[in-house]
N, C-alpha and C positions, 0 to 999 in steps of 0.2 A: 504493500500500500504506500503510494506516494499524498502528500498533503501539500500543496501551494494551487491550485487554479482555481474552478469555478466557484463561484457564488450562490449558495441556495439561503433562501430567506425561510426561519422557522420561527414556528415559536412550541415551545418543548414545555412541558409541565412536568414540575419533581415530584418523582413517583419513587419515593424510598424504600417499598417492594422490591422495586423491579430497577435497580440501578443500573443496570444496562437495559438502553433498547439502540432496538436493528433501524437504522436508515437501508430499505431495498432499494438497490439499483436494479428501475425491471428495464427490458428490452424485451424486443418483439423479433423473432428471426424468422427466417424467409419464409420457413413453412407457416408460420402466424402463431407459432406456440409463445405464450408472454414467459420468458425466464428472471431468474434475479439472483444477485447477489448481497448479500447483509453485512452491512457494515455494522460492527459495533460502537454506540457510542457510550459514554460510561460519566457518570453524575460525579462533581468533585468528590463526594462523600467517598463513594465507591475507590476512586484515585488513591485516595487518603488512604483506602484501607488496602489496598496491593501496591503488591514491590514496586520498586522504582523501576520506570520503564514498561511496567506490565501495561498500564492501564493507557487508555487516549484520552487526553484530557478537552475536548471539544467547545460544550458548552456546561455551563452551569442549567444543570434542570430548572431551579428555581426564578430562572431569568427567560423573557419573552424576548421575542425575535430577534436571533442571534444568526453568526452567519458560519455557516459549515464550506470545508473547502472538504475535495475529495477527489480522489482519481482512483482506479481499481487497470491492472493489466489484464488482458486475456485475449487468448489465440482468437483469431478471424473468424478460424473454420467453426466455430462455435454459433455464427452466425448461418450457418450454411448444413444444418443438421436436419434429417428429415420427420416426418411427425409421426411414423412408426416408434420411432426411440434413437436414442445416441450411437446409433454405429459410423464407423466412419466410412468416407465414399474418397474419391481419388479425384479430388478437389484441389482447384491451385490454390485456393484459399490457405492449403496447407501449406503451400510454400510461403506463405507474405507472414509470418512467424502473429508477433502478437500487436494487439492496436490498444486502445484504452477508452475505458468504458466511464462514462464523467456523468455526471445528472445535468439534465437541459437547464437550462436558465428559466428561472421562474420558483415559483414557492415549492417546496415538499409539500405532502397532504400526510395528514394523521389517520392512519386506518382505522377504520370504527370500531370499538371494542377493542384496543389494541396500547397500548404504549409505543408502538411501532410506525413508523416515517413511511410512506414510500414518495418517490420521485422515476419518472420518466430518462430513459437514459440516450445518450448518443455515443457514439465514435468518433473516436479522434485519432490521428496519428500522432506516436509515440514519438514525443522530442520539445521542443520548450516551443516551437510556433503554435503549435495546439490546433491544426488544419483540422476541419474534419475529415473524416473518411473519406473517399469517392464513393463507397459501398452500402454508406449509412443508410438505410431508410428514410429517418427525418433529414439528412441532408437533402438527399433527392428530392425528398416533398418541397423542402424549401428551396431548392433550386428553379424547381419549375416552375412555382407559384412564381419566384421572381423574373422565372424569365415570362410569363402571361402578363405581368404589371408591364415590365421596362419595356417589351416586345412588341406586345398587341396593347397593349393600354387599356387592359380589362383587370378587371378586381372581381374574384370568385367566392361566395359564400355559402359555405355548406354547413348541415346539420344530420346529426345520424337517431332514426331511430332502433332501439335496442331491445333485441328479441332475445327469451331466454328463458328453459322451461326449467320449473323445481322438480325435483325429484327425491326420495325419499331415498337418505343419502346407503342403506342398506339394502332395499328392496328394488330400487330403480325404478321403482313407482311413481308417475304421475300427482304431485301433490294435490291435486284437483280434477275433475274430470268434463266440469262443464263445458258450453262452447263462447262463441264469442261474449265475451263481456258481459256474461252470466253474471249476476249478483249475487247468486251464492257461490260461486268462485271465487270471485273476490273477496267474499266474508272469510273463507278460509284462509287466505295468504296478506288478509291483511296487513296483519300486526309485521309480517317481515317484509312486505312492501316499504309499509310505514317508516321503520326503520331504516331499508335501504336509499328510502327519499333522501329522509333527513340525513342521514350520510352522506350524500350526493353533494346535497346542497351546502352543509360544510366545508364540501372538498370546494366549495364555489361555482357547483353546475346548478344550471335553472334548470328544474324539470316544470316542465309545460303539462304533461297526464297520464295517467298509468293506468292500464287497462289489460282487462284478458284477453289473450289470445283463441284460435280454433283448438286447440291439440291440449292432451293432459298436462296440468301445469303450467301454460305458455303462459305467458305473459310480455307487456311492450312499456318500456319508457322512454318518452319524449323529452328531450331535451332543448333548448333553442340553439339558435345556430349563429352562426357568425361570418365575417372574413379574415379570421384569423385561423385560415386554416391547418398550419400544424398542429397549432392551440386546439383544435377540435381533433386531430386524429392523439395528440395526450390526453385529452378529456375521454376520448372511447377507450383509453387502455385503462386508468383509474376507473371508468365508471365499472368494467370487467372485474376488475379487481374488488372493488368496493362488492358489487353485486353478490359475487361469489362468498366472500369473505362474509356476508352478514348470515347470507344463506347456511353455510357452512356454522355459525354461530347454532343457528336453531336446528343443527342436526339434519340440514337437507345439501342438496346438489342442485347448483345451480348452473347447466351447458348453456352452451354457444352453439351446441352440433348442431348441423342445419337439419339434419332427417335422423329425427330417431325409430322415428315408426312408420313402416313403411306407409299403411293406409291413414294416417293425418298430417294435419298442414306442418311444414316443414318450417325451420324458424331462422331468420333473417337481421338485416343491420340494414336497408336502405338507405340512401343516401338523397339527403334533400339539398338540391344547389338553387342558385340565381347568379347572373352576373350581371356588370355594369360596365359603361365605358367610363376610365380617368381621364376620358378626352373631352374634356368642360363643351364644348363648341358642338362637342356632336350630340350631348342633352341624355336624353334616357336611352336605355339600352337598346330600345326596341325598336328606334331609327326611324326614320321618313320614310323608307323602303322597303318595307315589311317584305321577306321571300313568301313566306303565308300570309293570308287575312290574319292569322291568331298568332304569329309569331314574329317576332321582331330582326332584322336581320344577320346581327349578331349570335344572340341566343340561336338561331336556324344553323348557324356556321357551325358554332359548337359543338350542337346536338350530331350535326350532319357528319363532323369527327371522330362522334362515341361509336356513330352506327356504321363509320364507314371502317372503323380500327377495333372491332368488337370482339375480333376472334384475339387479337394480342391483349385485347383488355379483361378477357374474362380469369385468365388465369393467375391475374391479380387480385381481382374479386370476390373471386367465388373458386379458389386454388385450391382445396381440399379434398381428398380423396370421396369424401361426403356431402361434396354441395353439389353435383350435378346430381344429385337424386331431388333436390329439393327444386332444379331449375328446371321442372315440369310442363306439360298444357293443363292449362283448368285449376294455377294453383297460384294463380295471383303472383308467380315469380319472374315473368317477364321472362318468357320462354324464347318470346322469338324479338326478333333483331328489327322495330319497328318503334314507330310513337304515336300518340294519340292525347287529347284532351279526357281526365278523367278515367282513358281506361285499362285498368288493372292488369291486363293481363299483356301489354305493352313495353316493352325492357325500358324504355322512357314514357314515363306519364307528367302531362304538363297538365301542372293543377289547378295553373293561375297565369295565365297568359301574359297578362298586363302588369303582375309582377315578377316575370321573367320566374316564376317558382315549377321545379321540375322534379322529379322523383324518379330517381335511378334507382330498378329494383337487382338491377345482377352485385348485391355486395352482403355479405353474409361475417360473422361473427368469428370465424377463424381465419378470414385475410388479416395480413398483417395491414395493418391501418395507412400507414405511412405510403407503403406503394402501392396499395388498390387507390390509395386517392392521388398518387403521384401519378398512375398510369391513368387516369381520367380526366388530368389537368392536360395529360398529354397529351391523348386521345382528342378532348374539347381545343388544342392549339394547333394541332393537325388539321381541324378544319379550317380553324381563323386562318390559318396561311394559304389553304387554297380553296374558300369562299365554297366551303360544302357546302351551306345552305343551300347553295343556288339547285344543285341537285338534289334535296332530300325530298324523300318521295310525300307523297298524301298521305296525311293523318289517316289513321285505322280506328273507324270509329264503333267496330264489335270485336269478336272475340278472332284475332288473329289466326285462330287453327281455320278457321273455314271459310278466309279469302282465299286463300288458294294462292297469293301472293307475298306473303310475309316468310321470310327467310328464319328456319326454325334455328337457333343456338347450336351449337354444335358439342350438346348435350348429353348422348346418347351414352356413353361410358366417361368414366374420368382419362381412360386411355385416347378417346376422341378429341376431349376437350385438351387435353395437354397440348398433343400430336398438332391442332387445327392451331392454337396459338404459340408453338413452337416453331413448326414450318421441320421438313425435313430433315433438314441441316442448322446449323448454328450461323453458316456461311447467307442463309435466306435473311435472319437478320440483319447480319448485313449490311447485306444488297438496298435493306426495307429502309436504314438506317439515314441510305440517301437521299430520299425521296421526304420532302417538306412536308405533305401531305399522312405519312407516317407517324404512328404515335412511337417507334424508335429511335426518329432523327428526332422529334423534341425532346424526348430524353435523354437520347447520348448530347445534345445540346444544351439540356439544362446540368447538367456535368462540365461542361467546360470551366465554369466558374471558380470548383473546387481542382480540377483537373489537368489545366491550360495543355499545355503540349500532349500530354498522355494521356485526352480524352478517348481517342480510338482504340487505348491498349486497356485502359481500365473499364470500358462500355464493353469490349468483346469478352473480356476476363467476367463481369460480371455475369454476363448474360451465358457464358459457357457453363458456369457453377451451376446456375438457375437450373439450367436444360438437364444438365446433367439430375440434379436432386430432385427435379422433378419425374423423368422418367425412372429412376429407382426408387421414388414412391408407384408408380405406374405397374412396376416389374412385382412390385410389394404387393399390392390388393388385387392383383391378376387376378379373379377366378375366387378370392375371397368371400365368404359369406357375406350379405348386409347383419347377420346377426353377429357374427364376429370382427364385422368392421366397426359397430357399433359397439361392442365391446373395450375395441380398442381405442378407438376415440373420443368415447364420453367425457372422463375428466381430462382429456388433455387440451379440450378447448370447453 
């Protein structure tokens, strides 16, 4: 453990119980599993009373908002593990040795029920500059968002809502069994709703409403949204966290899986955006020029991005060996690769025309946060560069399986959906990478920043790992039961 960099703002309560608590360094790795590391922090008392040198003397517990510096080493390829479990794969990630894992800037949160800190983490390379990573997650996010500002002169605001079923943390049971938004489901999951609110809102998330979902135990909480979008894809890893953790309190389980069962509604993280022009002169986002009567020309480009880079975008979204069972026809998951005003069963639903508000349902509870919203920022900047609006087809204003023209997901196994957003070769990247209209040329683009000369060798290095960890999950649930994939991935997301 090294001590001199980042800045995290607390405020710590002395708890002479419990004279040590854990500061968690969580991170989110590629397969979307949230991992952490625990630092200990330890109360003067505590100091006093071990040898010299045993203890870290950080802050005095009995003192409010103090400031913690921290850095933690650890190997790369730790980032690059698949979501079966810790084996290793033959990954160049091995060879770039170790990087360091720091907490983002911004406050720590105090876990509910807990004496225990957690904070959101990043990558950094190892050396006094403190660069981030090229490989980071929240770098990438934040690269792209800035290159959508500096670029196109657009500002993106997103909000997620969060699906999550309880189950009875020995039986696997359903903590409820009613349907949507039953009242007496709700009376039963009350009291740890309640609780997980007011946790939230501590950690300083607004929840907007919580409601039941279709499926045993499901449940949704709203949260508002923002444009501060990294700030929102931290907000999604605490709120996981939080969620779980209180769940976990009253003796239950609380997943992220997207399909536990095969015959009910499968459970999601939607994603609600809007954007606007920073270009004062050209006024609201929705233009003089509308490419639709309902749609503004901007937002039309963006959209027209998502749907035209869908197959590379989904394996950010919805990456798990268990979410193409939940991206269905007739399940409200935005099955096929269309938009429409209002309807559900649309991978883009535009809810609210005139506030540029849209709802992307291909995003699910065990993508890693950072690049399912990084690949969307990039996807949405692939069209602003080449005016996809102008081509996006007609609004789908029924149920997309029976026009006969809507372009179904490329669904069908997880082996599909990899395969369809990998491309054959590594080399198909690429080629994609060139092409402005790609959502890989805005990201090995939004890379330059952290990357200057070495963006082509650290874009191909990334995306090689990816490919790789992906099809050895592929190779992994070949042929696998849904009863035994379900087994294996219930608490892991």
């Amino acid at each position: 453990l090294l001590f001199p960099i980042l800045l995290l703002q607390m405020s710590l309560v002395k708890n002479e119980e419990h004279p040590v608590v854990f500061l968690r360094l969580v991170w989110v790795d590629v397969g979307g599993v949230r991992r952490c590391r625990a630092i200990p922090l330890f109360s003067h008392a505590s100091r006093r009373a071990a040898p010299e040198g045993r203890a870290i003397p950080i802050v005095d517990l009995s003192r409010a908002r103090k400031f913690l510096y921290h850095t933690s080493r650890m190997a790369l390829v730790c980032f690059f593990l698949p979501c079966y479990g810790d084996e290793g794969l033959v990954l160049g990630a091995w060879e770039r040795g170790d990087v360091v894992l720091s907490p983002a800037p911004g406050p720590a949160v105090k876990l509910p029920g807990s004496c225990d800190w957690l904070a959101v983490s990043t990558i950094h390379v190892d050396g006094p500059a403190r660069t981030p990573y090229p490989w980071c997650p929240r770098a990438l996010l934040h690269g792209a968002c800035e290159r959508l500002r500096r670029v196109f002169g657009v500002c993106l605001a997103v909000g997620f809502e969060t699906e999550f079923v309880l189950l009875d943390a020995v039986t696997k049971e359903g903590l409820e069994s009613s349907v949507y938004c039953q009242t007496s489901g709700f009376d039963v999951a009350a009291e740890v709703l309640r609780e997980m609110t007011s946790a939230l809102q501590a950690c300083g998330q607004t929840v907007l409403h919580v409601h039941g979902e279709s499926a045993p135990g499901q449940f949704e909480i709203v949260t508002s949204h923002s444009d501060d979008v990294v700030g929102q894809a931290d907000a999604f890893v605490v709120r996981q966290e939080v969620i779980q953790r209180v769940a976990r309190k009253h003796g239950l389980l609380a997943s992220f899986l997207p399909k536990i069962w095969a015959a009910q509604g499968g459970t999601a993280s939607h994603v609600h955006f809007s954007i606007k022009s920073l270009d004062k002169a050209r006024g609201k986002m929705d233009g003089n020029a509308p490419v639709h009567g309902e749609l503004g020309d901007m937002l039309a480009h963006f959209m027209g991005g998502i749907l035209n880079n869908v197959d590379s975008l989904l394996l950010h979204t919805i990456g798990s060996p268990n979410s193409w069972r939940r991206a269905q026809p007739g399940c409200w998951a935005g099955a096929y690769a269309c938009w429409g005003t209002q309807n559900k069963e649309a991978l883009l639903r535009v809810i609210d025309s005139g506030a540029n508000h849209v709802e992307f349902k291909g995003f699910d509870g065990t993508a890693n946060p950072y690049l399912g919203l990084g690949a969307l920022v990039c996807a949405g900047m692939a069209g602003l560069a080449t005016a996809a609006g102008s081509s996006l087809p007609p609004p789908i204003r029924q149920d997309p399986q029976h026009t006969g023209t809507s372009r179904r997901l490329p669904t069908a196994s997880y082996e599909q959906l990899v395969k369809a957003c990998l491309g054959n070769h590594i080399e198909e990247k690429m080629v994609r990478a060139d092409a402005e209209g790609n959502l890989e040329h805005q990201w090995r683009e939004s890379m330059r920043a952290h990357c200057g000369d070495d963006t082509e060798t650290e874009f191909m290095a990334f995306f090689e790992d990816f490919a790789r960890l992906k099809m050895a999950e592929v190779e992994r649930f070949k042929g696998m039961s849904f009863e035994d994939e379900v087994d294996l991935l219930l608490e892991r997301y």
